[in-house]
KESE-483804 format. One record per residue (C-alpha): x, y, z; residue in three letters; residue number from 0. Coordinates in steps of 0.001 Angstrom, whole numbers, m for minus. Layout:
+---------+---------+---------+-----+-----+
!    east !   north !      up !   r !   k !
+---------+---------+---------+-----+-----+
!       X !       Y !       Z ! ala ! NUM !
...
+---------+---------+---------+-----+-----+
END
This chain:
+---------+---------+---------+-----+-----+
!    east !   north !      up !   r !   k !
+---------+---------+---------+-----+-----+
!    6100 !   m8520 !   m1837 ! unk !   0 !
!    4649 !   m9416 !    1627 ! unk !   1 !
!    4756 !   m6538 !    4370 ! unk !   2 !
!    5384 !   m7758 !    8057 ! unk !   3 !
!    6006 !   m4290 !    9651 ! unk !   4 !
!    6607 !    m902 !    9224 ! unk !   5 !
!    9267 !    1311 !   10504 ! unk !   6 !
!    7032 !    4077 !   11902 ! unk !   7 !
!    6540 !    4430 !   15410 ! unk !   8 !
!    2897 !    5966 !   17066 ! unk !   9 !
!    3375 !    9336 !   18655 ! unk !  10 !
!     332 !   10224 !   20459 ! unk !  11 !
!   m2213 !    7477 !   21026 ! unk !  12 !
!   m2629 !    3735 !   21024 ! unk !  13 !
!   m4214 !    1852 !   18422 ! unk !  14 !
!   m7206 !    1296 !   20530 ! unk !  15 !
!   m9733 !    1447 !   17672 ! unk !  16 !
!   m7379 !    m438 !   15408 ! unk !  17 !
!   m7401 !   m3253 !   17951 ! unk !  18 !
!  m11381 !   m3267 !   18161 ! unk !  19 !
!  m11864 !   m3579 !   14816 ! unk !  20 !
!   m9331 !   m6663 !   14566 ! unk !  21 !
!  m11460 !   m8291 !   17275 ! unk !  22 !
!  m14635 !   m7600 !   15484 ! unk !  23 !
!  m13547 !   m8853 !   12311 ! unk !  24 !
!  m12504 !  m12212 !   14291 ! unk !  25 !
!  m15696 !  m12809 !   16043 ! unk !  26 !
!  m17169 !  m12378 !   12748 ! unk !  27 !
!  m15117 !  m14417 !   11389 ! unk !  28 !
!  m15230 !  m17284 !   13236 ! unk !  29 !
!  m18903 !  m17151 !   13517 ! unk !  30 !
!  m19058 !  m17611 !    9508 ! unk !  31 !
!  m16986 !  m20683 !   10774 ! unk !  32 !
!  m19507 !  m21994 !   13050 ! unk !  33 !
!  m22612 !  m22073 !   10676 ! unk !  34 !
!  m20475 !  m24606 !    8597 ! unk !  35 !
!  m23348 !  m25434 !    5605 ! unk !  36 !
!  m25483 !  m22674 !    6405 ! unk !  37 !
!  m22614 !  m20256 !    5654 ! unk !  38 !
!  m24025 !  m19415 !    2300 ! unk !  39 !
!  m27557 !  m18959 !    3214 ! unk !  40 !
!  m26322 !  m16256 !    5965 ! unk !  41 !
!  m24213 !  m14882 !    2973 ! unk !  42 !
!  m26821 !  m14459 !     647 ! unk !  43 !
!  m29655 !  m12895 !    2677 ! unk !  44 !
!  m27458 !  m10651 !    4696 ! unk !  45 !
!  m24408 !   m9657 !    2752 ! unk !  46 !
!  m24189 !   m7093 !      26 ! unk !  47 !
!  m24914 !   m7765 !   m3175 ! unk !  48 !
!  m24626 !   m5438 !   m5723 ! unk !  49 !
!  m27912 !   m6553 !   m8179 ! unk !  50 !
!  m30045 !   m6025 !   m5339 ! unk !  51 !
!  m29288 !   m2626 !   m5053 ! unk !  52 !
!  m28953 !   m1700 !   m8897 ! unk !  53 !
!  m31665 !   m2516 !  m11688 ! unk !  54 !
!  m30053 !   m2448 !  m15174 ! unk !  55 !
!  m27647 !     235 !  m13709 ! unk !  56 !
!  m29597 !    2071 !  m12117 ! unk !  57 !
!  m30311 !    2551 !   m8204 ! unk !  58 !
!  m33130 !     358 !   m7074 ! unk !  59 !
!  m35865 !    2645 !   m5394 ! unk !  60 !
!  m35981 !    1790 !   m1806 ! unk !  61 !
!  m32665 !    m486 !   m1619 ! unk !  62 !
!  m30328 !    2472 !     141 ! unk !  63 !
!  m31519 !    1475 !    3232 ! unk !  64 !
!  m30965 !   m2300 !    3718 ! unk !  65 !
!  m28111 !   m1875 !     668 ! unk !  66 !
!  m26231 !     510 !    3620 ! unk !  67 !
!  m26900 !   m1947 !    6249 ! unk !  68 !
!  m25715 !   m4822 !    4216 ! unk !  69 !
!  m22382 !   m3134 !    2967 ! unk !  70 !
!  m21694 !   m2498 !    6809 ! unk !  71 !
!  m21906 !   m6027 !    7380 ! unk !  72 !
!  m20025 !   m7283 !    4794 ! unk !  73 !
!  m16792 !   m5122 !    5836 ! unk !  74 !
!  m16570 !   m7122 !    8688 ! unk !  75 !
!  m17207 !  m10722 !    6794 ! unk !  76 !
!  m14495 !  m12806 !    4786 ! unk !  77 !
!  m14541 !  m15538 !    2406 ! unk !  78 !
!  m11334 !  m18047 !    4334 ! unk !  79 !
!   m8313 !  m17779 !    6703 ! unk !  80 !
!   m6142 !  m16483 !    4471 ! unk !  81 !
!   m8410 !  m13819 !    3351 ! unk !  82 !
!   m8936 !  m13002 !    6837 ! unk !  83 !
!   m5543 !  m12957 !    8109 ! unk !  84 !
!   m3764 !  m10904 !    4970 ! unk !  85 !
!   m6458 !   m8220 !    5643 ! unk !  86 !
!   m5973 !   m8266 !    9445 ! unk !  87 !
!   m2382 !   m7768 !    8948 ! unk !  88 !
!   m2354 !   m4870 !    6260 ! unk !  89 !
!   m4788 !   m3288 !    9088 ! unk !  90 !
!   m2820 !   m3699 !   11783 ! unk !  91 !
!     412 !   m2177 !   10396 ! unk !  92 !
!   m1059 !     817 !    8589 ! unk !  93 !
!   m4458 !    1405 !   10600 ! unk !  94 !
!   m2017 !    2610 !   13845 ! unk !  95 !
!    m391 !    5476 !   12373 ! unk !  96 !
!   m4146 !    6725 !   10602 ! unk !  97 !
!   m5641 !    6215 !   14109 ! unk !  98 !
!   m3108 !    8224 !   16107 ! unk !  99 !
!   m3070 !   10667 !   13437 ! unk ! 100 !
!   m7180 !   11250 !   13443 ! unk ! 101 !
!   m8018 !   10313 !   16769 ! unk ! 102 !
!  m10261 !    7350 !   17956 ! unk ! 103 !
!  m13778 !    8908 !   16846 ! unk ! 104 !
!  m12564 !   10204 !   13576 ! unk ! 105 !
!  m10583 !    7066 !   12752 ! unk ! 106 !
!  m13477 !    4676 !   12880 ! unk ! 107 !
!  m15506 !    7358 !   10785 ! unk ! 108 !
!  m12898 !    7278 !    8161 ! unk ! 109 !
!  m12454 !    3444 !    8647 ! unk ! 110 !
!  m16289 !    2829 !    7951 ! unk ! 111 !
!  m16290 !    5559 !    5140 ! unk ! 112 !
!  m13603 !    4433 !    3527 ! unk ! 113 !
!  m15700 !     752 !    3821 ! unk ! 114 !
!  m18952 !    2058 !    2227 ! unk ! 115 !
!  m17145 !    3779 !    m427 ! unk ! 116 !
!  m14867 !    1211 !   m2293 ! unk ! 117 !
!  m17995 !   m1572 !   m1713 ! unk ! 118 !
!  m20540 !    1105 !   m3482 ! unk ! 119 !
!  m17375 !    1924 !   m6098 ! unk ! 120 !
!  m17220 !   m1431 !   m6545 ! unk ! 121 !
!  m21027 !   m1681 !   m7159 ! unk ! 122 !
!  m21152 !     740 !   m9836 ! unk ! 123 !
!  m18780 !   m1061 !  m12057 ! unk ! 124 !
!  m20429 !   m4541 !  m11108 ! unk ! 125 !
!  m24086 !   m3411 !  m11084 ! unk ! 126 !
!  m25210 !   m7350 !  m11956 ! unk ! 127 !
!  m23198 !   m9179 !   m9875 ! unk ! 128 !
!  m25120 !  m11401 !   m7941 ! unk ! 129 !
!  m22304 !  m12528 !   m5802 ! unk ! 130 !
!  m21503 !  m11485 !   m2178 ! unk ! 131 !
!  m19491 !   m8632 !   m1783 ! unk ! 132 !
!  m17252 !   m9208 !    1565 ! unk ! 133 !
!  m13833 !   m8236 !    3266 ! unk ! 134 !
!  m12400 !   m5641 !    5348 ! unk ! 135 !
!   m9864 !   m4962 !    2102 ! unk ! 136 !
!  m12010 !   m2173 !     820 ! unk ! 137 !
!  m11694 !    m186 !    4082 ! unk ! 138 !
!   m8086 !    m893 !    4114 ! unk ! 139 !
!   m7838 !     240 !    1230 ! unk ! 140 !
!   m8434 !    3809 !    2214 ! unk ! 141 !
!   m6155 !    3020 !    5024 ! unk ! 142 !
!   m3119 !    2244 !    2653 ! unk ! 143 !
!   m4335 !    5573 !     355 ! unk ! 144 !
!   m3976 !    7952 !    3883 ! unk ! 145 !
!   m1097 !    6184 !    4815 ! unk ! 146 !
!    1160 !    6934 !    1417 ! unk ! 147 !
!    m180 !   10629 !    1736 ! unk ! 148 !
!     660 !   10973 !    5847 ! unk ! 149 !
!    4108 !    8895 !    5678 ! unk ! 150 !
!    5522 !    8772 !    2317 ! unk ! 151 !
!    9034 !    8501 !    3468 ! unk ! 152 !
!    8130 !    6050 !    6466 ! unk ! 153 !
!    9994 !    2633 !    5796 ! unk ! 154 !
!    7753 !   m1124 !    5197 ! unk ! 155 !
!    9906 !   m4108 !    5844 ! unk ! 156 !
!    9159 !   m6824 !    3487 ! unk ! 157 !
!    9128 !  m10469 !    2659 ! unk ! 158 !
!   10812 !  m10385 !   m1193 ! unk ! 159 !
!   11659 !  m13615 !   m2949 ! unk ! 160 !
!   12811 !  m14642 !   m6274 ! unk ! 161 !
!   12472 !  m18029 !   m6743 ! unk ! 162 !
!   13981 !  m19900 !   m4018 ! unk ! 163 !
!   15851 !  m16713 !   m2397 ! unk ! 164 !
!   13896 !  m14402 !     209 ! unk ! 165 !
!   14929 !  m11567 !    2079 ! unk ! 166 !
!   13343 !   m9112 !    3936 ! unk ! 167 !
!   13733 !   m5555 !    2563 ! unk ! 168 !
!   12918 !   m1925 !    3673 ! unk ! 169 !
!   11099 !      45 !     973 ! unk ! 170 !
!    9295 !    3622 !    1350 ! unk ! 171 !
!    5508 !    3525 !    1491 ! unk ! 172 !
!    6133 !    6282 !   m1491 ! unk ! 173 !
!    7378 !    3308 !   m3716 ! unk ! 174 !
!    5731 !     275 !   m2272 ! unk ! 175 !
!    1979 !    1490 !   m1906 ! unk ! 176 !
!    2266 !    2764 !   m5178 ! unk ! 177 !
!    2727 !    m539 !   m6574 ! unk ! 178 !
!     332 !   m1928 !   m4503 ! unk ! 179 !
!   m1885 !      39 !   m6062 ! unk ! 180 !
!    m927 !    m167 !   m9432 ! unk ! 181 !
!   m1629 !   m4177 !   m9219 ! unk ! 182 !
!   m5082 !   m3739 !   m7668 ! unk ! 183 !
!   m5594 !    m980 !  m11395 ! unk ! 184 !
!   m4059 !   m3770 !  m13161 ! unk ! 185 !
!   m6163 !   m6531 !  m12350 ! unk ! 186 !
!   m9275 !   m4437 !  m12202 ! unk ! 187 !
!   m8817 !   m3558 !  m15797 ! unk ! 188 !
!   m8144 !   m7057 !  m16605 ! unk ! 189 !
!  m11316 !   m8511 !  m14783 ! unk ! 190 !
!  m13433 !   m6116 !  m17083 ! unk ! 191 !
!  m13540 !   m8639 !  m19662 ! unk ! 192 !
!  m14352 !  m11017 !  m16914 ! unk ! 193 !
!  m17742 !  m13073 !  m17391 ! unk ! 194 !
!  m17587 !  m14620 !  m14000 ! unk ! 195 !
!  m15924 !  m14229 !  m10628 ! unk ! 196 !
!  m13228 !  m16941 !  m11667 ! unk ! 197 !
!  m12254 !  m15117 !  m14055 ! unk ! 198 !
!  m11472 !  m12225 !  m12056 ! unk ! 199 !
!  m10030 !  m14064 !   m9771 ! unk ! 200 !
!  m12389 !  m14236 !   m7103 ! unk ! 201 !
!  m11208 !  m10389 !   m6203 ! unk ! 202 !
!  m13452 !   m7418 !   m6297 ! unk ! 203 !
!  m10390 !   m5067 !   m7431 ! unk ! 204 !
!  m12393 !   m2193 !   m8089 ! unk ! 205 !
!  m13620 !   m1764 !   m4333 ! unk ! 206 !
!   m9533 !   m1761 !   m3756 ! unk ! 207 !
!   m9428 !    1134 !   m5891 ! unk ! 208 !
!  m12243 !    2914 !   m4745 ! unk ! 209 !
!  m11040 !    2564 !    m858 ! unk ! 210 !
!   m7330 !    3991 !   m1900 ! unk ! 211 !
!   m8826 !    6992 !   m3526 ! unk ! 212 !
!  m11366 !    7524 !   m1059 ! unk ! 213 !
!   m8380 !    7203 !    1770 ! unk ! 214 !
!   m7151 !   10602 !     906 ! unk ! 215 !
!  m10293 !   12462 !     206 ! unk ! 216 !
!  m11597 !   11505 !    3396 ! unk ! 217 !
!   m8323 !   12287 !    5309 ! unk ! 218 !
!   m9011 !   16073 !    3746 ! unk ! 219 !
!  m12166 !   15986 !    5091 ! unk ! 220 !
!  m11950 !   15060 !    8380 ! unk ! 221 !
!   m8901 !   17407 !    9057 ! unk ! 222 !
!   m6061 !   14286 !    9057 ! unk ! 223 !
!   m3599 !   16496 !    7122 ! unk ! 224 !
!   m3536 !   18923 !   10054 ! unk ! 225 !
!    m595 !   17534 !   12662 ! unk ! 226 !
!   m2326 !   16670 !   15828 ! unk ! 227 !
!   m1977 !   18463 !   19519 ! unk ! 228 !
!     874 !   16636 !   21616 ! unk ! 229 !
!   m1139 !   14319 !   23280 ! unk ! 230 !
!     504 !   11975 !   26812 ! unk ! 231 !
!     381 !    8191 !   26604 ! unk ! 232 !
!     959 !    6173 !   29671 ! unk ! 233 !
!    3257 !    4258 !   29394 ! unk ! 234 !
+---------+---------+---------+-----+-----+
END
């Protein structure tokens, strides 16, 4: 199931931050493309990985600093077009209706929360993983997690095919984020067994998990369950 839209129009304010933080991730992107072979140097020294920050399981004395600097970084990193693109997508059709629900300041505090917790969730289960940590999914993650709490009912149209037959079908965020999730619990169970990334499927499913459930709890806490002040948008 491959979402293309949602049925859910923006009543206050325009995705302004939403639309930053595309651009961001692009010219992030496609500077990763321009260091062609020194790509993985860049992603070793500056993105986060979790071993540097945890010693045997436990938290590294002195490594919150530069470990918080690093996970920043890394949200806005990705590891190939498609990648990229799926995660630019899933934020552009959820991340409206958070924004004009929070407000521009609160929504990029949530966005960047959200961000730091699923990649430090994710570090806790994988304290000796030596590999990079990067992607924007994490933060989306808690995106998706608002989302199904703020518009259960609203309706996500979606690419569905069965062998050769596809169709696009309307199903609630109440049923399809569920299952979204449900697959990211899945395969993060699986991948515990997992002795390398390969394995796992190249996939840190655990900082999916930790963004969902950190979507909600952050809502709470920065007042997004409280329905907004009419607000005018020029047309």
């Amino acid at each position: 199931m491959f979402p293309i839209r949602d049925v859910n129009p923006r009543r206050h304010r325009r995705p302004v931050v939403t639309v930053v933080l595309i651009a961001v991730n692009a010219l992030m992107f496609f500077y990763e493309l321009s260091l062609g072979e020194r790509l993985e140097g860049f992603l070793m020294s500056s993105a986060f990985i979790p071993d540097r920050m945890f010693d045997g399981g436990a938290i590294t004395p002195g490594e919150w600093v530069p470990g918080f600097q690093s996970a920043l970084l890394s949200m806005f990193l990705h590891g190939g077009w498609m990648h990229f693109l799926g995660n630019m997508l899933f934020l552009w059709i959820f991340g409206d209706n958070i924004e004009d629900r929070l407000g521009h300041i609160k929504y990029l505090v949530f966005y960047l929360l959200a961000g730091l917790a699923a990649t430090f969730v994710y570090a806790y289960v994988s304290p000796q993983s030596g590999i990079p940590a990067i992607g924007a999914s994490g933060a989306i993650a808690g995106v998706l997690g608002a989302y199904l709490f703020l518009h259960p009912m609203a309706r996500i149209v979606t690419v569905v095919w069965i062998v050769f037959i596809i169709r696009l079908v309307q199903i609630p965020a109440i049923v399809y984020l569920p299952i979204w999730f449900l697959i990211q619990a899945w395969s993060g169970y699986a991948s515990l067994g997992a002795t390398t990334p390969e394995e796992a499927g190249g996939v840190a499913w655990f900082a999916h998990i930790g963004g969902f459930v950190a979507g909600p709890i952050l809502l709470l806490l920065l007042g997004g369950f409280r329905k907004p002040r009419p607000v005018s948008v020029l047309s």
